[in-house]
Residue frames as qw, qx, qy, qz and C-alpha x, y, z in Angstrom:
[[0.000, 0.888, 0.459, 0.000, 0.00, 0.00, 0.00],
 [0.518, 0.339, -0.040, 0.785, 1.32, 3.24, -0.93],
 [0.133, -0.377, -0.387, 0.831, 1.92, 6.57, 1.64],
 [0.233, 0.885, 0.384, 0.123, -0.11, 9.32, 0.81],
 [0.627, -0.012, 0.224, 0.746, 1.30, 12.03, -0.88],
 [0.023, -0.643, -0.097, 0.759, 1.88, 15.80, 0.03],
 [0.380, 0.466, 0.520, 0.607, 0.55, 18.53, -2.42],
 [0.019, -0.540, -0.085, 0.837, 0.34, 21.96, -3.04],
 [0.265, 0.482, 0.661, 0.511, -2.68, 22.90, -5.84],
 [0.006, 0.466, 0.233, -0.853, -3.12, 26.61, -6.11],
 [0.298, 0.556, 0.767, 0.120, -6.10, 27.33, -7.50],
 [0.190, 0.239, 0.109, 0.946, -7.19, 31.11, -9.34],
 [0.423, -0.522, -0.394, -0.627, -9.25, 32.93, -7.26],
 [0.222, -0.292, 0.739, -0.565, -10.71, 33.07, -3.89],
 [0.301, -0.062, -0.889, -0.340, -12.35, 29.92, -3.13],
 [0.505, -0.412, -0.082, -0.754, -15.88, 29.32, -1.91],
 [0.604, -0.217, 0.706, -0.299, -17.21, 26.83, 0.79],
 [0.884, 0.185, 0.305, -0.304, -18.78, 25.41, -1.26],
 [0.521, 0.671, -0.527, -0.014, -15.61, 24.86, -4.26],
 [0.129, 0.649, -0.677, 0.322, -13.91, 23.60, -1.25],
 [0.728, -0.493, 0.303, -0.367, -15.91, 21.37, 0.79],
 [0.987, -0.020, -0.085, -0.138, -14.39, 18.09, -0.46],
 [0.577, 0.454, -0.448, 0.511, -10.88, 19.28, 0.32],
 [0.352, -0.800, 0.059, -0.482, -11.99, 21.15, 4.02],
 [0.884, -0.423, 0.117, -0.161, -10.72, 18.31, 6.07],
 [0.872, 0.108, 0.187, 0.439, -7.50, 16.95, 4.15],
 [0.527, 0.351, 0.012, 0.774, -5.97, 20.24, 3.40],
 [0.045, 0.610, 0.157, -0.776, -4.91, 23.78, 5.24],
 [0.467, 0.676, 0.323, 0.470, -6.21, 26.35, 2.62],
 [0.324, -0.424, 0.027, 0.845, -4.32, 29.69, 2.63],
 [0.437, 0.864, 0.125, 0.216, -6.13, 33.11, -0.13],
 [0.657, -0.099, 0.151, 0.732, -2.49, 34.03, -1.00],
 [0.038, -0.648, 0.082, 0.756, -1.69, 38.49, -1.92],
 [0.055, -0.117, 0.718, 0.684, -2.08, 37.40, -5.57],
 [0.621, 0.099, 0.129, -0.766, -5.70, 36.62, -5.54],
 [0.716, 0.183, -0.640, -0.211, -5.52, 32.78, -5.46],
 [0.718, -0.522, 0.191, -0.419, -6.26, 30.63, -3.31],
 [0.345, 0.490, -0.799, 0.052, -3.24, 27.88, -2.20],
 [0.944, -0.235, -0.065, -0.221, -4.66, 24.17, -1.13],
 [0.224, 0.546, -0.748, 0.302, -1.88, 22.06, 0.97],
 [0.785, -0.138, 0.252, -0.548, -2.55, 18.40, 1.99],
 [0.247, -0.131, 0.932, 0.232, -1.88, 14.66, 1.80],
 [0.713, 0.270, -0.284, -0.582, -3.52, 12.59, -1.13],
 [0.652, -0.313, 0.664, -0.190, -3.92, 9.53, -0.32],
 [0.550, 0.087, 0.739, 0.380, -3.31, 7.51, -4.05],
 [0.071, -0.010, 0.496, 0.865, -3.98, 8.87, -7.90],
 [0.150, -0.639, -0.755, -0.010, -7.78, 7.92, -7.63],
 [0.363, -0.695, -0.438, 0.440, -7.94, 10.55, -4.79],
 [0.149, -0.496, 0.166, 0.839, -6.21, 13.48, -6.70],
 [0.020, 0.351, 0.735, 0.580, -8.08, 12.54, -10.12],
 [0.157, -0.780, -0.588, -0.144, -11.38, 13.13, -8.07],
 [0.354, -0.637, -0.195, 0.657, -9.82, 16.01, -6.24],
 [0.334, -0.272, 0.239, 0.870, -9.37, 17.46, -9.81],
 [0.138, -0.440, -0.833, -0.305, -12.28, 15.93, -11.75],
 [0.366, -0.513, -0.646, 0.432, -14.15, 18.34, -9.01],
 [0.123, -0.539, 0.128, 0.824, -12.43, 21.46, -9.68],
 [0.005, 0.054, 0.783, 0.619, -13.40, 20.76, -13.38],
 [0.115, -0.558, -0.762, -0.307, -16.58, 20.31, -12.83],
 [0.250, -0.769, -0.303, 0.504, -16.90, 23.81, -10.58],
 [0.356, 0.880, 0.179, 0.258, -15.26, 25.79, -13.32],
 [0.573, -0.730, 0.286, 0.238, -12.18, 26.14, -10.83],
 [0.512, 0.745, -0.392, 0.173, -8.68, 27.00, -13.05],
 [0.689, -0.698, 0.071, 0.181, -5.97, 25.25, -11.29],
 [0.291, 0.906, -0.306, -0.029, -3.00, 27.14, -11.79],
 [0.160, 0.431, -0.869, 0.184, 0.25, 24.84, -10.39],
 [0.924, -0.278, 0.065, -0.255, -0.15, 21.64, -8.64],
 [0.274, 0.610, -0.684, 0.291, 3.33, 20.36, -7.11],
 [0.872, -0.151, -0.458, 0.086, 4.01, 17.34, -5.62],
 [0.167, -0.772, 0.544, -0.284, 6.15, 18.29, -1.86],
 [0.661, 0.253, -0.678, 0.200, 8.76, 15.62, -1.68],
 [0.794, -0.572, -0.190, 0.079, 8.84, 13.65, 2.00],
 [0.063, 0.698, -0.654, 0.283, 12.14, 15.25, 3.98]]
């Protein structure tokens, strides 16, 4: 079974509750001086980030970067 794996997916805009609920629990969220909003959290396998994007997609949500944070 594989770890789950940090991310960082900044997203354009400030997000709503409602953009956000399925992340609210797994990730801090930070609205960042640029006017974007910056999501930081484990994923817990490819499934889990597909639907995590599949989501955004289907909200109309741009995601601008989406970086993988290597384990120190």
């Amino acid at each position: 079974m594989n770890e789950p794996t940090r991310y960082e997916i900044e997203i354009r805009g400030r997000a709503t509750e409602r953009v956000l609920r399925p992340v609210c629990d797994d990730f801090s969220i930070e609205a960042t001086d640029h006017g974007t909003t910056l999501l930081v959290g484990e994923v817990r396998d490819p499934s889990h980030l597909n639907g995590l994007l599949a989501h955004f997609t289907s909200m109309n949500v741009e995601v601008i970067e989406l970086r993988r944070i290597p384990r120190a």
